[in-house]
SELUMMAR-276011 format. One line per 5 residues: their letters; for each residue x, y, z of C-alpha. Coordinates in steps of 0.1 Angstrom, whole numbers, plus 5000, padded with zeros to 4 digits. Layout:
A) X:Y:Z; ...
This chain:
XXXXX) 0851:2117:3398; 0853:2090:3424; 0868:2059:3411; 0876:2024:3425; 0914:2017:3410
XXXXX) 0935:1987:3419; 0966:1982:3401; 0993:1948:3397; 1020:1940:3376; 1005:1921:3350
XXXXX) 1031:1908:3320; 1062:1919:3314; 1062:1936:3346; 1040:1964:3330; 1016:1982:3357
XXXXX) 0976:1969:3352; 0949:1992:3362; 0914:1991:3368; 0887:2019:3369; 0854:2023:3377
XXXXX) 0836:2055:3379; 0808:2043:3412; 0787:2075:3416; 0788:2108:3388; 0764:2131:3383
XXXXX) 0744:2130:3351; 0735:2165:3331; 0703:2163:3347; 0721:2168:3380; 0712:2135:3395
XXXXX) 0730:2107:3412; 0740:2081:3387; 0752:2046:3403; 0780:2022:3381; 0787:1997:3408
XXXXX) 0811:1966:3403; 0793:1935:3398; 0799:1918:3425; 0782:1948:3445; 0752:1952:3423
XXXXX) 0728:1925:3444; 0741:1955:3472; 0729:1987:3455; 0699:1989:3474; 0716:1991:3508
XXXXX) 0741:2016:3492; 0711:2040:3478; 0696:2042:3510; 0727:2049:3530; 0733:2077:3505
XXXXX) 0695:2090:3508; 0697:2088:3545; 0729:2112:3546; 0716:2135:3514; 0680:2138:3508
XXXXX) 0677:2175:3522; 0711:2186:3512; 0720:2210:3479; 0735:2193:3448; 0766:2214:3451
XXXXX) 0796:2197:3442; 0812:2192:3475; 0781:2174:3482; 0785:2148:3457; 0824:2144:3462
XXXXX) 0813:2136:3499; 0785:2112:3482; 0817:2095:3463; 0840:2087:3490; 0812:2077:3506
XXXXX) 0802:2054:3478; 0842:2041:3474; 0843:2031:3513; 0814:2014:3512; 0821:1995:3484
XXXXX) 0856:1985:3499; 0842:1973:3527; 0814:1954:3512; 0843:1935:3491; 0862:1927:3528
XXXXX) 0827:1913:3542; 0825:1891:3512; 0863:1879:3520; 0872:1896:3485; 0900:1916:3477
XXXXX) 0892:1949:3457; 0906:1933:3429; 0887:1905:3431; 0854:1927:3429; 0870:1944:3401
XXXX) 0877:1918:3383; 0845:1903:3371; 0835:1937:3353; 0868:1933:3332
Protein backbone atom coordinates (compact mmCIF):
# COMPACT_ATOMS: atom_id res chain seq x y z
CA UNK A 1 0.00 0.00 0.00
CA UNK A 2 1.40 3.29 -1.08
CA UNK A 3 1.90 5.62 1.68
CA UNK A 4 3.08 9.26 2.08
CA UNK A 5 5.62 9.04 5.35
CA UNK A 6 7.68 11.80 6.64
CA UNK A 7 9.45 11.40 9.73
CA UNK A 8 11.43 14.11 12.54
CA UNK A 9 12.68 13.94 15.79
CA UNK A 10 10.00 15.20 17.81
CA UNK A 11 10.67 15.18 21.92
CA UNK A 12 13.08 13.61 23.55
CA UNK A 13 14.74 12.88 20.38
CA UNK A 14 12.20 10.03 19.72
CA UNK A 15 11.53 9.47 15.74
CA UNK A 16 7.80 11.09 14.65
CA UNK A 17 6.13 9.53 11.79
CA UNK A 18 3.39 10.26 9.65
CA UNK A 19 1.21 8.01 7.26
CA UNK A 20 -1.25 8.24 4.87
CA UNK A 21 -2.55 5.53 2.85
CA UNK A 22 -3.33 7.99 -0.88
CA UNK A 23 -4.75 5.26 -3.21
CA UNK A 24 -5.99 1.41 -2.01
CA UNK A 25 -8.13 -0.69 -3.49
CA UNK A 26 -11.48 -1.30 -1.88
CA UNK A 27 -13.21 -5.06 -1.76
CA UNK A 28 -15.09 -4.02 -4.60
CA UNK A 29 -11.89 -3.71 -6.51
CA UNK A 30 -12.05 -0.04 -7.18
CA UNK A 31 -9.72 2.87 -6.70
CA UNK A 32 -10.29 4.50 -3.40
CA UNK A 33 -8.60 8.13 -2.96
CA UNK A 34 -7.40 9.43 0.98
CA UNK A 35 -5.52 12.46 -0.13
CA UNK A 36 -3.86 14.98 2.48
CA UNK A 37 -5.82 17.92 2.98
CA UNK A 38 -4.00 20.26 1.68
CA UNK A 39 -4.28 18.27 -1.71
CA UNK A 40 -8.01 17.61 -1.56
CA UNK A 41 -9.04 21.11 -3.60
CA UNK A 42 -6.44 18.96 -6.18
CA UNK A 43 -8.17 15.53 -6.38
CA UNK A 44 -9.78 16.34 -9.51
CA UNK A 45 -6.65 16.92 -11.46
CA UNK A 46 -5.12 13.76 -9.75
CA UNK A 47 -8.31 11.42 -10.91
CA UNK A 48 -8.00 12.43 -14.28
CA UNK A 49 -4.32 11.94 -14.57
CA UNK A 50 -4.93 8.51 -13.18
CA UNK A 51 -7.92 7.81 -15.67
CA UNK A 52 -5.90 9.04 -18.56
CA UNK A 53 -2.99 6.41 -17.80
CA UNK A 54 -5.62 3.48 -16.57
CA UNK A 55 -9.04 3.43 -17.94
CA UNK A 56 -8.49 0.36 -20.45
CA UNK A 57 -5.99 -1.40 -18.33
CA UNK A 58 -6.74 -4.79 -15.92
CA UNK A 59 -7.14 -4.27 -12.18
CA UNK A 60 -4.24 -6.51 -11.57
CA UNK A 61 -2.19 -5.53 -8.80
CA UNK A 62 0.90 -4.28 -10.47
CA UNK A 63 -1.53 -1.96 -12.08
CA UNK A 64 -2.60 -0.31 -8.97
CA UNK A 65 1.10 -0.28 -7.34
CA UNK A 66 1.94 1.70 -10.55
CA UNK A 67 -1.43 3.77 -9.87
CA UNK A 68 0.23 4.43 -6.18
CA UNK A 69 3.62 5.68 -7.01
CA UNK A 70 1.96 7.50 -9.39
CA UNK A 71 -0.40 8.97 -6.82
CA UNK A 72 2.75 9.60 -4.10
CA UNK A 73 4.76 11.67 -6.88
CA UNK A 74 2.11 13.59 -7.74
CA UNK A 75 1.26 14.50 -4.46
CA UNK A 76 5.02 15.42 -3.70
CA UNK A 77 5.14 17.53 -6.21
CA UNK A 78 1.87 19.31 -5.76
CA UNK A 79 3.25 20.10 -2.10
CA UNK A 80 6.67 21.68 -3.89
CA UNK A 81 4.30 23.89 -6.26
CA UNK A 82 2.51 25.12 -3.22
CA UNK A 83 6.18 26.04 -1.66
CA UNK A 84 5.32 23.19 1.09
CA UNK A 85 7.33 20.79 2.46
CA UNK A 86 5.80 17.10 2.65
CA UNK A 87 5.49 17.66 6.13
CA UNK A 88 3.80 20.62 5.94
CA UNK A 89 0.96 18.89 3.76
CA UNK A 90 1.06 16.25 6.30
CA UNK A 91 0.61 18.08 8.96
CA UNK A 92 -2.87 19.49 8.79
CA UNK A 93 -4.42 15.85 8.68
CA UNK A 94 -2.67 15.19 12.11
Amino acid sequence: MATLSEAKLGAGGRETKFFVDILTQNSAGNWVLCLPTRLRDFQDELEVLLGRAFTGRPRCQENLELAQQLTLNWCISKCKKQGLTLEECLRADH
